[in-house]
N, CA, C and O atoms as CSV, one atom per row, in Angstrom:
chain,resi,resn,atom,element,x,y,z
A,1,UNK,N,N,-21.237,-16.850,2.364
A,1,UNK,CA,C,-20.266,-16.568,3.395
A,1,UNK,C,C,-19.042,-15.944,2.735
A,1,UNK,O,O,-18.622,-16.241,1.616
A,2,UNK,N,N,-18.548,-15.091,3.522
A,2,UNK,CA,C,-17.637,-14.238,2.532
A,2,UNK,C,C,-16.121,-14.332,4.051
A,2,UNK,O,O,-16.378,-14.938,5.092
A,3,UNK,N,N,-15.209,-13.887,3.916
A,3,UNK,CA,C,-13.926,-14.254,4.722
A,3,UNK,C,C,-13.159,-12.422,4.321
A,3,UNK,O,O,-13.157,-11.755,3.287
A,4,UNK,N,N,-12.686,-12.206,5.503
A,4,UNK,CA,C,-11.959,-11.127,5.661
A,4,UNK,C,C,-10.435,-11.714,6.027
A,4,UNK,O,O,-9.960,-12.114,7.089
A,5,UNK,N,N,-9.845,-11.581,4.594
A,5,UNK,CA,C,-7.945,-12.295,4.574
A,5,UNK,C,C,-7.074,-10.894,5.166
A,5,UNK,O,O,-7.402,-9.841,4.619
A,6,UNK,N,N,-6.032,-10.803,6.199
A,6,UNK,CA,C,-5.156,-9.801,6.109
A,6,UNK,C,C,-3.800,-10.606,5.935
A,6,UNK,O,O,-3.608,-11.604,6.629
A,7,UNK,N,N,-2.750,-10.128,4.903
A,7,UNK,CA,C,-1.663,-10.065,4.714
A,7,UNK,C,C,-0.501,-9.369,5.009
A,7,UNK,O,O,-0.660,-8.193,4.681
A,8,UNK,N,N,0.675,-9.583,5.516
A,8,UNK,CA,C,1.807,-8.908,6.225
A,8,UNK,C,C,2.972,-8.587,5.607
A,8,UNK,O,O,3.749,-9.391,6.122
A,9,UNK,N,N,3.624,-7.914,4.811
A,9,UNK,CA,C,4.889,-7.918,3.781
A,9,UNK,C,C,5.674,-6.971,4.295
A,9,UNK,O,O,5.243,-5.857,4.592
A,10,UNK,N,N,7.451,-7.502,4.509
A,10,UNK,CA,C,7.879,-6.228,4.681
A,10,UNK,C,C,8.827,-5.764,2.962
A,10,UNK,O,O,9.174,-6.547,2.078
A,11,UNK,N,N,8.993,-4.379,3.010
A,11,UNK,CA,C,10.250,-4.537,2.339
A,11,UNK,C,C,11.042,-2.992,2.198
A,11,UNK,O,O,10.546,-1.981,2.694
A,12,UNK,N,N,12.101,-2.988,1.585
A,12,UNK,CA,C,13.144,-1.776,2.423
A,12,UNK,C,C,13.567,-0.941,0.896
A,12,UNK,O,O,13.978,-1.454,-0.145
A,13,UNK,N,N,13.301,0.494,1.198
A,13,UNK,CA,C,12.913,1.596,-0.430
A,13,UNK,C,C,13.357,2.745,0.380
A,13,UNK,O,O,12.929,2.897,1.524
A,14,UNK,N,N,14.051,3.421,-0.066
A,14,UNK,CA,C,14.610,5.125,-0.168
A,14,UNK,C,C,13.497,5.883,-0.727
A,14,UNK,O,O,12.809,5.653,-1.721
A,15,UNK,N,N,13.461,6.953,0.225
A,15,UNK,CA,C,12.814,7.845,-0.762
A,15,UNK,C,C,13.138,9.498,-0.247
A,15,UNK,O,O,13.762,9.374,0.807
A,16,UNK,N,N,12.973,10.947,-0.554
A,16,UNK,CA,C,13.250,11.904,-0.100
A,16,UNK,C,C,12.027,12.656,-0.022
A,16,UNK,O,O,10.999,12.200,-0.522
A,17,UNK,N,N,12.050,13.784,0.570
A,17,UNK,CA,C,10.700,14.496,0.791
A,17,UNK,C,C,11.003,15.814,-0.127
A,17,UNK,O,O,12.118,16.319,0.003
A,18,UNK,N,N,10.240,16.302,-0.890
A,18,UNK,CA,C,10.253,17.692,-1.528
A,18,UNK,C,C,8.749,18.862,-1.119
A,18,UNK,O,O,8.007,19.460,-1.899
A,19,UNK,N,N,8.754,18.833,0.113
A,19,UNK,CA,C,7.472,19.765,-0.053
A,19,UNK,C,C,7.273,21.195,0.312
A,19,UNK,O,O,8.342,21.592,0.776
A,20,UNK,N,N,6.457,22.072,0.311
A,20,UNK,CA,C,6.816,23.432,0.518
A,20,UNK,C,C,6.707,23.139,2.301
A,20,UNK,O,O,5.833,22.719,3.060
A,21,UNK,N,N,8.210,23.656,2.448
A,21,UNK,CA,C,8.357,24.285,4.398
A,21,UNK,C,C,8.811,22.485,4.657
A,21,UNK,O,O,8.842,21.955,5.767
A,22,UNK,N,N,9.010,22.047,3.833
A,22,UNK,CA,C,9.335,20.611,4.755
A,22,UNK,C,C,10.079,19.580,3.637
A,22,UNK,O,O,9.632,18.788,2.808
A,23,UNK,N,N,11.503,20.014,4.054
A,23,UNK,CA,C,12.807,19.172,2.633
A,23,UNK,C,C,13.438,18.245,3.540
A,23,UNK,O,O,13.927,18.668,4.588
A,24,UNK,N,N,13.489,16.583,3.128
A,24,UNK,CA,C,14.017,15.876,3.771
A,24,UNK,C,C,15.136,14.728,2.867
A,24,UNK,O,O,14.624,13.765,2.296
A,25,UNK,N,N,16.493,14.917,2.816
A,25,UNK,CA,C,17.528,14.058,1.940
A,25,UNK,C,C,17.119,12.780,1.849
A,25,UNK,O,O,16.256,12.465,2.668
A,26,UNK,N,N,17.587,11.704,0.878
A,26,UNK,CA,C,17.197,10.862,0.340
A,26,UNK,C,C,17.762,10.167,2.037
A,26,UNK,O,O,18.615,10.496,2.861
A,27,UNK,N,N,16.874,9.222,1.940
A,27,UNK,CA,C,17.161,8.170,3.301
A,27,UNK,C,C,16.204,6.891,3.251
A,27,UNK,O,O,15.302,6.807,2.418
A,28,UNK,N,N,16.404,6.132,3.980
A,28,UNK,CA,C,16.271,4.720,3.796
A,28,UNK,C,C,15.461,4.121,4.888
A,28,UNK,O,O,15.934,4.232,6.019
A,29,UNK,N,N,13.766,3.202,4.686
A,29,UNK,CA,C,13.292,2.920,5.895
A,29,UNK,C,C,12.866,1.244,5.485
A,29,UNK,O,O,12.678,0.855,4.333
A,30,UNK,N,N,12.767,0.337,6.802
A,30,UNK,CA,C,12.429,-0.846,6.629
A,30,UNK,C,C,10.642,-1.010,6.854
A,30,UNK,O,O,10.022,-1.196,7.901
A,31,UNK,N,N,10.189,-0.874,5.592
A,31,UNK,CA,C,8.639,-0.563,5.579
A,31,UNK,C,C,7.997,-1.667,5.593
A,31,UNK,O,O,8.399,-2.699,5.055
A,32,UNK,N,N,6.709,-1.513,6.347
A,32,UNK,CA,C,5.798,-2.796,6.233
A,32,UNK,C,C,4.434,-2.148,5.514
A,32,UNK,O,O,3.912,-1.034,5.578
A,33,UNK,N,N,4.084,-3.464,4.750
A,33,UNK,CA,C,2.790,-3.283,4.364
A,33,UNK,C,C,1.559,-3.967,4.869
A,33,UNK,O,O,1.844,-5.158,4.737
A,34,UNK,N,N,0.306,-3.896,5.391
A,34,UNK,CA,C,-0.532,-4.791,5.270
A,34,UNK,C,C,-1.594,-4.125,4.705
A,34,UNK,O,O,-1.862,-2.930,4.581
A,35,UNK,N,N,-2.361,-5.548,4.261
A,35,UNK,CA,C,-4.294,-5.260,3.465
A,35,UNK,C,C,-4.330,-6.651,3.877
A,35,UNK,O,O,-3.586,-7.613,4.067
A,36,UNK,N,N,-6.355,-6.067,3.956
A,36,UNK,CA,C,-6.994,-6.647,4.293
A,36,UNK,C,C,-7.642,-6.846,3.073
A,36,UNK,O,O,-7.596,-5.826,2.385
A,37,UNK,N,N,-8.363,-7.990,2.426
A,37,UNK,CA,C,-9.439,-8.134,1.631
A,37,UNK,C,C,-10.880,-9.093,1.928
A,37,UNK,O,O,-11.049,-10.039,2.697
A,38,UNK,N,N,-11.622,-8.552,1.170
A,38,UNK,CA,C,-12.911,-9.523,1.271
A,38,UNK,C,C,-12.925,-10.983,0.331
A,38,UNK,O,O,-12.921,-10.826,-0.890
A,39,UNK,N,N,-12.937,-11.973,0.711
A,39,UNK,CA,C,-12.712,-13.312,-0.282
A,39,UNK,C,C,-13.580,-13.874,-0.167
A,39,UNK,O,O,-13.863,-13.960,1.028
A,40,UNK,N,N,-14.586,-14.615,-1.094
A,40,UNK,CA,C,-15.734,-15.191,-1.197
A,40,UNK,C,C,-14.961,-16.704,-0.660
A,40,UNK,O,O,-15.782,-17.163,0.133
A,41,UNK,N,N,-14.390,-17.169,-0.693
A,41,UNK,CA,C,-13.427,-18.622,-1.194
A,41,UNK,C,C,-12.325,-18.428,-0.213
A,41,UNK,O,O,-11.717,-17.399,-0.510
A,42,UNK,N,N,-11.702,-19.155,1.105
A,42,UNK,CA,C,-10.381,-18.999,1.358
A,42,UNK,C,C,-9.265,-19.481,0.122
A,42,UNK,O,O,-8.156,-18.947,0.122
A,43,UNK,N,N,-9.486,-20.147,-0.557
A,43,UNK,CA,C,-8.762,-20.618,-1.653
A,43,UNK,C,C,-8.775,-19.686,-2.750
A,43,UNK,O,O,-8.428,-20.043,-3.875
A,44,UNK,N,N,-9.253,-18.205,-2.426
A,44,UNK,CA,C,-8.581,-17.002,-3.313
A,44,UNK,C,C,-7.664,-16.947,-2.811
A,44,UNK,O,O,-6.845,-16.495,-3.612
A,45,UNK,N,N,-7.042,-17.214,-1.524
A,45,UNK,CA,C,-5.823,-16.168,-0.749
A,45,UNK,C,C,-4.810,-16.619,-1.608
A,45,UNK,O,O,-3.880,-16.011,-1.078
A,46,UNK,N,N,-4.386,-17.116,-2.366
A,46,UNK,CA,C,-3.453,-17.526,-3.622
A,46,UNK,C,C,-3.204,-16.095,-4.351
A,46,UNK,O,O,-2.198,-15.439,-4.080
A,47,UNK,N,N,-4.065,-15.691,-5.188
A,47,UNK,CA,C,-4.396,-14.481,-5.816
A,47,UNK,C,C,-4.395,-13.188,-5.454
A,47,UNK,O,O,-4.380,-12.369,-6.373
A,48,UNK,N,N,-4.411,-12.667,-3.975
A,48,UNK,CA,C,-4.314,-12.330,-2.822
A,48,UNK,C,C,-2.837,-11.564,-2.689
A,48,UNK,O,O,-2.475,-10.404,-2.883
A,49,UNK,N,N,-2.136,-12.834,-2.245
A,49,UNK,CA,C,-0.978,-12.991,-1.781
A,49,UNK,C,C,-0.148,-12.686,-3.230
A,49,UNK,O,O,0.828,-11.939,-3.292
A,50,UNK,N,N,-0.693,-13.365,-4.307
A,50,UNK,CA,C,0.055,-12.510,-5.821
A,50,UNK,C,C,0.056,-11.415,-5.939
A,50,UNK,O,O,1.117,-10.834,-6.164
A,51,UNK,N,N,-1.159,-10.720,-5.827
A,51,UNK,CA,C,-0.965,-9.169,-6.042
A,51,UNK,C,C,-0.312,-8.335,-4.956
A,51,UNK,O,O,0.418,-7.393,-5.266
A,52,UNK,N,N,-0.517,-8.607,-3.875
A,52,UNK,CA,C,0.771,-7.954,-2.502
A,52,UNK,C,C,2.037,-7.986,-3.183
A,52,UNK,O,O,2.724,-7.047,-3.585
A,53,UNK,N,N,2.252,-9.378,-3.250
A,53,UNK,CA,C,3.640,-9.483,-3.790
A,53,UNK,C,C,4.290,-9.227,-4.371
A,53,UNK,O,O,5.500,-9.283,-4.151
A,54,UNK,N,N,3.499,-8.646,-5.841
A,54,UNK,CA,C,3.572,-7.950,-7.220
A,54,UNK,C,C,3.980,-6.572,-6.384
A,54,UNK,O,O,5.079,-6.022,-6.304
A,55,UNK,N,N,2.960,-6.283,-5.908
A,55,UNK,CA,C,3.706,-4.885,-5.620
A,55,UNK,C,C,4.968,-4.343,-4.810
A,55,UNK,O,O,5.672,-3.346,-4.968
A,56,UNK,N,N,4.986,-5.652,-3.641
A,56,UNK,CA,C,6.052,-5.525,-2.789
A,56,UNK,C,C,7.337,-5.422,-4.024
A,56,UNK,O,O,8.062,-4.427,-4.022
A,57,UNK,N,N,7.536,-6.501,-5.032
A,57,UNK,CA,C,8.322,-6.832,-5.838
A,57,UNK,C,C,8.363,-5.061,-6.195
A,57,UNK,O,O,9.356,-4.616,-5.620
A,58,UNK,N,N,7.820,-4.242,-6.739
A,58,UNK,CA,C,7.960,-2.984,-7.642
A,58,UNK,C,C,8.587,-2.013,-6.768
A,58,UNK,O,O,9.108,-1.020,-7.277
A,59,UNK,N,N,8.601,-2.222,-5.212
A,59,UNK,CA,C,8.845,-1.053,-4.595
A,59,UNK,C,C,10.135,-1.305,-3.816
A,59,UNK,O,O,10.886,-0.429,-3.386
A,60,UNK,N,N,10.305,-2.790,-3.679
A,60,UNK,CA,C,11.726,-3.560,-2.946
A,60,UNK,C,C,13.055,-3.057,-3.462
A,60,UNK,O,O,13.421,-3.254,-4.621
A,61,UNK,N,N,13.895,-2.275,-2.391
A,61,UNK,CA,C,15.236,-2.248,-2.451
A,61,UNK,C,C,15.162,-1.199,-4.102
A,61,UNK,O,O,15.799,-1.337,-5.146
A,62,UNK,N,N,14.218,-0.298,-3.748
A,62,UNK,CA,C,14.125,1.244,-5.150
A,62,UNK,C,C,14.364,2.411,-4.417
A,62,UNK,O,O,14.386,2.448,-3.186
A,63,UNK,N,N,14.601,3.663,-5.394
A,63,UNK,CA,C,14.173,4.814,-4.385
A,63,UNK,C,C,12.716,5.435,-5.308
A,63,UNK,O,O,12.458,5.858,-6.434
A,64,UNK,N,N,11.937,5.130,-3.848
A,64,UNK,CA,C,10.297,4.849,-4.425
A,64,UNK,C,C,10.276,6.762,-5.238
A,64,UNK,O,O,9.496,6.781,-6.190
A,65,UNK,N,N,10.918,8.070,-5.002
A,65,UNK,CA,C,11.017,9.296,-6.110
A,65,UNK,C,C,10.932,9.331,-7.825
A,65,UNK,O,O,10.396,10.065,-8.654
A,66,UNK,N,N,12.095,7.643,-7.871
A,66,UNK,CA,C,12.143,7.768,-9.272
A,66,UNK,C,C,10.912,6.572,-10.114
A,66,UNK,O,O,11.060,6.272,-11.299
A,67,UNK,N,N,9.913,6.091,-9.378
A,67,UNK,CA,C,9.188,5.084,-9.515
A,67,UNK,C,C,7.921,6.084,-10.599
A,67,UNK,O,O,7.118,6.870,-10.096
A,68,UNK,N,N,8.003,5.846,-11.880
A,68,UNK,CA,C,6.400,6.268,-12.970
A,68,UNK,C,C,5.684,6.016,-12.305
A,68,UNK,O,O,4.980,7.024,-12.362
A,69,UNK,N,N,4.981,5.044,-11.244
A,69,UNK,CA,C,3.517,5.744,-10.893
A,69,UNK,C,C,3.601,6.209,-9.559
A,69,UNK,O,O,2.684,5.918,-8.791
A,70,UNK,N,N,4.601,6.918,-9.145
A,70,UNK,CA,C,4.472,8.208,-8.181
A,70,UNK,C,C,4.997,9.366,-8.734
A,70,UNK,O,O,5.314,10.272,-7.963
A,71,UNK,N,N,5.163,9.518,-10.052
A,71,UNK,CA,C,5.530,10.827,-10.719
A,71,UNK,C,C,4.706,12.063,-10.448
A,71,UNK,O,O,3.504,12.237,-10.647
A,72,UNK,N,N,5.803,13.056,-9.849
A,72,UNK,CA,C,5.139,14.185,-9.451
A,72,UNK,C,C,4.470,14.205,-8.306
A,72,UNK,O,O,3.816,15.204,-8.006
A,73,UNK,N,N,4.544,12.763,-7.232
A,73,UNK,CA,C,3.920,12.875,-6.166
A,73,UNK,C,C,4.911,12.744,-4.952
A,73,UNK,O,O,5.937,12.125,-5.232
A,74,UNK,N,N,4.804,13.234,-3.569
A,74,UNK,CA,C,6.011,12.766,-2.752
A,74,UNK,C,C,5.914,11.539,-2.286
A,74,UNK,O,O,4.798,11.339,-1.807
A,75,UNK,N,N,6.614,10.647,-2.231
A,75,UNK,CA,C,6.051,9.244,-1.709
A,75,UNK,C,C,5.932,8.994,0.111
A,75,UNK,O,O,6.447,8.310,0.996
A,76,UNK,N,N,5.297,9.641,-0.001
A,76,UNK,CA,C,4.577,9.293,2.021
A,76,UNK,C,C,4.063,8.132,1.809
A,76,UNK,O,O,3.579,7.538,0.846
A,77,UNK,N,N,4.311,7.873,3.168
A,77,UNK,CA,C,2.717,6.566,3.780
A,77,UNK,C,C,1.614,6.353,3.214
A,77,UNK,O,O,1.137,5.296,2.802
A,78,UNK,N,N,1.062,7.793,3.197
A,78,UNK,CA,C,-0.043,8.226,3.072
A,78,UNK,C,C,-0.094,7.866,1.232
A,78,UNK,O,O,-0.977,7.143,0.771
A,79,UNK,N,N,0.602,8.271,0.668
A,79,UNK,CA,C,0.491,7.797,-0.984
A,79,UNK,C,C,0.717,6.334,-0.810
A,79,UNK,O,O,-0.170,5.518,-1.062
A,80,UNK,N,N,1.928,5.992,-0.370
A,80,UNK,CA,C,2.006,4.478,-0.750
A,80,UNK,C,C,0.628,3.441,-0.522
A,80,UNK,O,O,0.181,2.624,-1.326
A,81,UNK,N,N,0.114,3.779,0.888
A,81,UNK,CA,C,-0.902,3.077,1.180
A,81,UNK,C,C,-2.436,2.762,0.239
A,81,UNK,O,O,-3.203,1.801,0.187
A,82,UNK,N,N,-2.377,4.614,-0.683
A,82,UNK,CA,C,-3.174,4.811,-1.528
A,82,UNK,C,C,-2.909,3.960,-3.106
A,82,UNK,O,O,-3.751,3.611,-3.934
A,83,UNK,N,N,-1.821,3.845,-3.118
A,83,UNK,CA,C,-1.447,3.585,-4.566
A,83,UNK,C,C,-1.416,1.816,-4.478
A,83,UNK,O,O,-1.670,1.179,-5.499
A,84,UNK,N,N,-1.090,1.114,-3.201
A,84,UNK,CA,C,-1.017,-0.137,-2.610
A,84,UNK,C,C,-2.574,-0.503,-3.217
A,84,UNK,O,O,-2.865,-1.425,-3.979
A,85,UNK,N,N,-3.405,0.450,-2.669
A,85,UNK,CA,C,-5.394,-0.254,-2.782
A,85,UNK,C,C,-5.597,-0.209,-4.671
A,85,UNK,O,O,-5.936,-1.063,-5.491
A,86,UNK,N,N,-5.200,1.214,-4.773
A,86,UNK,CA,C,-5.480,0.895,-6.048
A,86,UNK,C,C,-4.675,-0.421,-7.225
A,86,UNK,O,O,-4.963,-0.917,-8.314
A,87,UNK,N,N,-3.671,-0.538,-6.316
A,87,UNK,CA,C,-3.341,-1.802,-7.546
A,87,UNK,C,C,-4.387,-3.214,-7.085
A,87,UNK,O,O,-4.956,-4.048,-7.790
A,88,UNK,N,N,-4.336,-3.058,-5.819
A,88,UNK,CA,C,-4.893,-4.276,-5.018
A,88,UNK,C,C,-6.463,-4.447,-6.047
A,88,UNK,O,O,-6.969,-5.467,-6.515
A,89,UNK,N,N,-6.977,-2.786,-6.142
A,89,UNK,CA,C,-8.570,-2.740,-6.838
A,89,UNK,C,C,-8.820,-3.693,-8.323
A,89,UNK,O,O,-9.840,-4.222,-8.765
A,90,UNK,N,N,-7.375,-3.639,-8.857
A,90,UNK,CA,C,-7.041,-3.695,-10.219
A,90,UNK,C,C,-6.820,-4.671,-10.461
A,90,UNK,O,O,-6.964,-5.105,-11.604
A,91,UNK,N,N,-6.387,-5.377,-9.467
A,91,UNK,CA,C,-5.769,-6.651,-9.753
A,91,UNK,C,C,-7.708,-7.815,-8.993
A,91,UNK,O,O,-7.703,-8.983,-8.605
A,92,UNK,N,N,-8.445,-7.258,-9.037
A,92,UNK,CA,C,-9.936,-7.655,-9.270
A,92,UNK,C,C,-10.253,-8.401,-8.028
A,92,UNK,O,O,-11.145,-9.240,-7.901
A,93,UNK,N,N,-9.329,-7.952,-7.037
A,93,UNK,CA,C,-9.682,-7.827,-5.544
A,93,UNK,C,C,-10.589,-6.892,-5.141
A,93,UNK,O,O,-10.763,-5.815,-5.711
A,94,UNK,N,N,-11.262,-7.331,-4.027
A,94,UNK,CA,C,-11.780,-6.236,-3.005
A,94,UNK,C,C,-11.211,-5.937,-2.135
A,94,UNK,O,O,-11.511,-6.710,-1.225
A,95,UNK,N,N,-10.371,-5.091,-1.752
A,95,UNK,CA,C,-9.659,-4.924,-0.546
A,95,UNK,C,C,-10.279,-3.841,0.596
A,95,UNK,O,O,-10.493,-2.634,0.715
A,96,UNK,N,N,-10.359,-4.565,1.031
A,96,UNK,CA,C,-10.962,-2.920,2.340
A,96,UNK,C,C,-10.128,-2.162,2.656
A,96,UNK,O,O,-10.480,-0.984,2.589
A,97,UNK,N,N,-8.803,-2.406,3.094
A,97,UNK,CA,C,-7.991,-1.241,3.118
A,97,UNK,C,C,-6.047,-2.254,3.229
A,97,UNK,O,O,-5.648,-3.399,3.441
A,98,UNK,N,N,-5.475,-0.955,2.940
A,98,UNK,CA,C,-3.837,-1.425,3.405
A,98,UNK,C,C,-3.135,-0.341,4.087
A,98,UNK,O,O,-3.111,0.851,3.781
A,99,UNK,N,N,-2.706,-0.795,4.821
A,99,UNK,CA,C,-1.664,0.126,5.990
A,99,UNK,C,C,-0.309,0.186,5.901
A,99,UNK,O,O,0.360,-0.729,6.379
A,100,UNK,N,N,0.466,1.586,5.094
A,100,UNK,CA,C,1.788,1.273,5.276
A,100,UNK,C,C,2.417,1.593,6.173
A,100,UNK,O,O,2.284,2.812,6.284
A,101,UNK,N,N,3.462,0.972,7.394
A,101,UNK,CA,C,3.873,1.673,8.350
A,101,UNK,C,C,5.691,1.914,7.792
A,101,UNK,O,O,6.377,1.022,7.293
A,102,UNK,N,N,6.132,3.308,8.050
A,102,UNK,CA,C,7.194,3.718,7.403
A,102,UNK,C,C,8.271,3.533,8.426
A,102,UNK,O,O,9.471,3.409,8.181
A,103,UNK,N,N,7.643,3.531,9.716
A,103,UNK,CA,C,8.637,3.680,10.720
A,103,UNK,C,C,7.638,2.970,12.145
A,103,UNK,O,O,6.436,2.705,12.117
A,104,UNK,N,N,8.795,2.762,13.548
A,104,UNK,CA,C,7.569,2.078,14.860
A,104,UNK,C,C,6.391,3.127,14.571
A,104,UNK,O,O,5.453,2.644,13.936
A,105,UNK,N,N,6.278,4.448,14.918
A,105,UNK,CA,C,5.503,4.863,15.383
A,105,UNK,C,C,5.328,5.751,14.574
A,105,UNK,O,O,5.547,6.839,15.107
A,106,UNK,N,N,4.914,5.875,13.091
A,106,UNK,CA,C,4.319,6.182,12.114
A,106,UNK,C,C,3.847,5.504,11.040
A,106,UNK,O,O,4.650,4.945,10.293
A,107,UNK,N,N,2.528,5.453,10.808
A,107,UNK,CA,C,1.655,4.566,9.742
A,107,UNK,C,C,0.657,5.313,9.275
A,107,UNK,O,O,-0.054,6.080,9.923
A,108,UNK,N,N,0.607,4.996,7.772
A,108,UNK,CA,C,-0.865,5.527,7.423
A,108,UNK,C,C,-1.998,4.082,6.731
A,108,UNK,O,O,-1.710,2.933,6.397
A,109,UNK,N,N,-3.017,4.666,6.743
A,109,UNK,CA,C,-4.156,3.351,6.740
A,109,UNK,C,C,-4.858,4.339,5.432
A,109,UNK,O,O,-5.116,5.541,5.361
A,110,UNK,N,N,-5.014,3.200,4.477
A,110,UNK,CA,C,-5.828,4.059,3.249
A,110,UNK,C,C,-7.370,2.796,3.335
A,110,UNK,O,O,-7.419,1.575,3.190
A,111,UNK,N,N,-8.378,3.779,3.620
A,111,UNK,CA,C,-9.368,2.414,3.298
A,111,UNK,C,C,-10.557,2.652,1.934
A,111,UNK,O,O,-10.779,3.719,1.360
A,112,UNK,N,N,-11.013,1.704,1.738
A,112,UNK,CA,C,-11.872,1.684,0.727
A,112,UNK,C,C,-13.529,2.513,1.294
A,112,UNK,O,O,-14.284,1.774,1.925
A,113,UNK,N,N,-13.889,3.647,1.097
A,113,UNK,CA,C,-14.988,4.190,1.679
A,113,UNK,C,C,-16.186,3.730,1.530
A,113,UNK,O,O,-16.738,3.448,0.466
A,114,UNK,N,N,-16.659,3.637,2.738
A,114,UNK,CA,C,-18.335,2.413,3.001
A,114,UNK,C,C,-19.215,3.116,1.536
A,114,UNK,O,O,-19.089,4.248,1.069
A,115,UNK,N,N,-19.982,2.146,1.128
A,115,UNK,CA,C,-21.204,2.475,0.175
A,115,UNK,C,C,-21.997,3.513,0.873
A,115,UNK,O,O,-22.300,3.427,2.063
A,116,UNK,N,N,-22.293,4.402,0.172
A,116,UNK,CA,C,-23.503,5.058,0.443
A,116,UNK,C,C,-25.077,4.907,0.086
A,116,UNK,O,O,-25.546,4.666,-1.026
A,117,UNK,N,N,-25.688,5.080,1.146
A,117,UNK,CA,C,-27.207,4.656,1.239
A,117,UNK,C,C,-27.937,5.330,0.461
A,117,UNK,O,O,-27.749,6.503,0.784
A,118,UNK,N,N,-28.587,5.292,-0.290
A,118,UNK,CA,C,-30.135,6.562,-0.642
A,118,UNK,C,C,-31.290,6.678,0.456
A,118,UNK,O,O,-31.858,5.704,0.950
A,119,UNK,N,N,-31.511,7.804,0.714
A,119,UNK,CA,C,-32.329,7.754,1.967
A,119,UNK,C,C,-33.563,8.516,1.215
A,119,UNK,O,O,-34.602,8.763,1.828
């Protein structure tokens, strides 16, 4: 029997946009994160809840531009959410996916892509 855990974190990071046709000044949003993972054990959600946290901790009250592992990248949703799974991967979770929402009515969802079959 295996358990599908989701976790809820908020926390609040500057960041600016540099892209071609679309420049936006440094500004400030109250971001939420969630992931979901697969847990053999509810008594992983300990381990779980460490690695969210770890990361919430790296990105809390920064301006996520000058952060080494988004160097050279713009920090969207869309990255954060990506860079969220891969620590989540690393930290020897399975996570199916995490959703960062930047604003009410903008979010991006990064998920872990289904196995593929041999047919």
């Amino acid at each position: 029997m295996s358990f599908t855990l989701s976790l809820h974190r908020a926390f609040v990071a500057d960041h600016f946009h540099d892209l071609p046709g679309f420049q936006e000044d440094r500004h400030g949003h109250n971001w939420e994160v969630e992931a979901a993972v697969e847990l053999a054990l509810a008594a992983d959600e300990p381990a779980f809840a460490e690695a969210l946290d770890a990361w919430v901790r790296g990105v809390d009250y920064r301006l996520l531009n000058e952060l080494p592992a988004l160097a050279g990248r713009n920090p969207t949703a869309e990255v954060l959410a990506e860079w969220a799974l891969r620590e989540l991967q690393a930290s020897a979770l399975q996570p199916q996916w995490v959703k960062i929402r930047e604003k009410a009515n903008y979010w991006a969802l990064c998920r872990v892509p289904a196995a593929s079959v041999d047919r």
